[in-house]
C-alpha angles and dihedrals in degrees: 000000000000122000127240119243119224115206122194116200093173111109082229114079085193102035140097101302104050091042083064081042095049093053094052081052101051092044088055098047086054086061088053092253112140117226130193114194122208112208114209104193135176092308110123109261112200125220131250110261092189091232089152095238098129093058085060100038100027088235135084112253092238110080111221147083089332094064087038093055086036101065104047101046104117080072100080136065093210146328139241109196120191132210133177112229124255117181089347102306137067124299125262114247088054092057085036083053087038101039084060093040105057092039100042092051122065113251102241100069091065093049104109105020124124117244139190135168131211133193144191137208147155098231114329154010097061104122083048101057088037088059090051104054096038081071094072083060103041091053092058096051090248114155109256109218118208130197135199093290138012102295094261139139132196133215144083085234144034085250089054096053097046070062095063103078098175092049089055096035080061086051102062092041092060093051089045086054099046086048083051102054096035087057091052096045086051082052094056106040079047087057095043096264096156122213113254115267113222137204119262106270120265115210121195131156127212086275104065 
C-alpha cells in the first residue's frame, strides 16, 4: 500500500499548520497508513513561468522541492497538503510549489490519488483558501476526501490549536477516511478493479 505525503506550505516547520498536519498524520499511523512530510520552509520558491520546458525534459527548469516531489511521485496514494491563510487564501510560495508541481508532472500520474487539503487560520478566511487549493485536486481527476467539517484549524499558536478540539477532531476524520479509501483502492487493484481510462483530453476556449 502506497504512503500519504504531507506538504507544509507554512514558512514554520513547528508551527499551526503542521500541528493540524501532524494530527492527520498520527491518526493515520494509527491505521497503519505511512506518511512522509515535506517541509517547504522559508527558502524562495519561484514561480511557474509557464516556458513549456517541463513538457520537453520531464522536469521543471528550477531545481529544487518540485522536482524532488516530482520524481518520486508514483510512491504515494494521495497528498494533504496544509497552508496557513493570508488575506483569506493560501500562501505563495504553496500555489508557487503547486502551481510547478501539477504542470510539470503528466496528469496521469495524479488520476486516482486521493487528495485533501488543511488550513489554518486565526479567525477567517479559511473556506476560502480551502476552496482554492482543492482546485489543484479537482483539475487532475484525484479523489477529494471530505471530513465532518470544512479541513480547518484555529489558533494564533500551536498551543492554541491543540485548543481547538473540533478542528482536531476534523482532522483525524479526515485521516480515518482517507485510510479508509486507500485501503479500499489497494483492495481493489489487489482483486483486478482497473483504474478508469479516459478520453484523451479536449481542450476549447470561449472562442471556439
Amino acid at each position: 500500500m502506497k504512503k500519504i505525503l504531507l506538504v507544509n506550505g507554512s514558512p514554520r516547520e513547528h508551527g499551526c499548520t503542521a500541528t493540524a498536519l501532524e494530527e492527520v498524520a498520527a491518526e493515520l499511523h494509527k491505521l497503519g497508513v505511512e506518511t512522509e512530510t515535506v517541509n517547504l520552509g522559508t527558502k524562495p520558491m519561484a514561480d511557474c513561468m509557464a516556458c513549456g520546458a517541463c513538457r520537453k525534459t520531464g522536469k521543471c527548469v528550477f531545481s529544487d522541492q518540485v522536482n524532488e516531489v516530482a520524481a518520486r511521485i508514483d510512491q504515494f496514494g494521495g497528498m494533504v497538503v496544509g497552508s496557513p491563510v493570508y488575506y483569506g487564501g493560501p500562501n505563495g510560495r504553496l500555489t508557487s510549489f503547486l502551481d510547478r508541481l501539477f504542470f510539470s508532472v503528466p496528469g496521469e500520474k495524479f488520476a486516482g490519488m486521493l487528495a485533501a487539503s488543511v488550513v489554518s487560520c486565526r479567525r477567517g478566511g479559511a473556506t476560502a483558501a480551502f476552496e482554492r487549493l482543492n482546485q489543484y485536486f479537482l483539475m487532475e481527476n484525484m479523489m477529494v476526501v471530505g471530513s465532518q467539517y470544512w479541513n480547518q484549524v484555529h489558533g494564533s499558536t500551536p498551543e492554541d490549536v491543540r485548543k481547538d478540539v473540533e478542528g482536531l477532531q476534523t482532522m483525524r476524520t479526515l485521516a480515518q477516511n482517507m485510510a479508509w479509501l486507500l485501503k479500499c483502492i489497494s483492495c481493489g487493484e489487489e482483486n483486478g478493479v482497473q483504474k478508469p481510462v479516459y478520453e484523451a483530453k479536449t481542450f476549447t476556449n470561449f472562442i471556439r
